[in-house]
N, C-alpha and C positions, 0 to 999 in steps of 0.2 A: 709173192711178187708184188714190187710196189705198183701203184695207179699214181695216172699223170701229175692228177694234184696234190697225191703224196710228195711225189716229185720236187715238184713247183714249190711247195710249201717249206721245203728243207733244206731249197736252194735260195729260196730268199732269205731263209734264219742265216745260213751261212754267209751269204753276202752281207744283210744287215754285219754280222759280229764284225766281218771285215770291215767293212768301213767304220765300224765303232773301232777296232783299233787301229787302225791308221788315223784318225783323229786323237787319240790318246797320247799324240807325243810330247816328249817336253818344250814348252815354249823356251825358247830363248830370251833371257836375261836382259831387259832391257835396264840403259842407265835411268835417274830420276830426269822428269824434263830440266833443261835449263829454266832458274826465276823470272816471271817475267821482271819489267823498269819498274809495275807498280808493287811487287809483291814483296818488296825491301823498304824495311825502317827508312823515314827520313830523318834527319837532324830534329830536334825539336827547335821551335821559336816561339816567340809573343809579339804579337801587334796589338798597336793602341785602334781601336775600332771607331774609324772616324763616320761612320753610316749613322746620320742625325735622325733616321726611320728606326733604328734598332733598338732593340731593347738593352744591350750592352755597349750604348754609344759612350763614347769616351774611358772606355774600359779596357785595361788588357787583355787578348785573348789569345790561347793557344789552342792547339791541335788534343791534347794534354785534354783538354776541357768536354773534348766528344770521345773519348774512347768508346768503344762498343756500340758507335752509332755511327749511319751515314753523313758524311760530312764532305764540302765542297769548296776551295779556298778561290780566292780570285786575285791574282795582283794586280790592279790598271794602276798605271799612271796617266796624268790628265796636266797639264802646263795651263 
């Protein structure tokens, strides 16, 4: 005959398995997320770089010119 903590001991192996397979089910298929605005090509351009501080003042510069690196563009206009 078994003793209590035989018991105890092979009602938790059993429990454990259960709950391991009921966690085993198949996840459902989700789609890919939607792209976010910035994770799309933009057009390419060049601007003439009118920053008299810069080291590419009066130079063409594109987007093109930083690949593979962080880079920040700013448009102001000023009248």
């Amino acid at each position: 005959m078994r003793n209590a903590a035989s018991t105890r001991h092979w009602f938790g192996l059993a429990l454990a398995a259960f709950v391991f397979v009921l966690g085993c089910g198949d996840d459902p298929v989700k789609p890919p997320p939607a792209p976010l605005p910035g994770d799309q090509a933009v057009p390419d351009f060049a601007l003439i770089d009118v920053n008299p501080n810069s080291t590419s003042h009066s130079q063409t510069i594109s987007p093109r010119q930083h690949l593979g690196r962080v880079s920040a563009w700013y448009f102001g206009h000023a009248n």
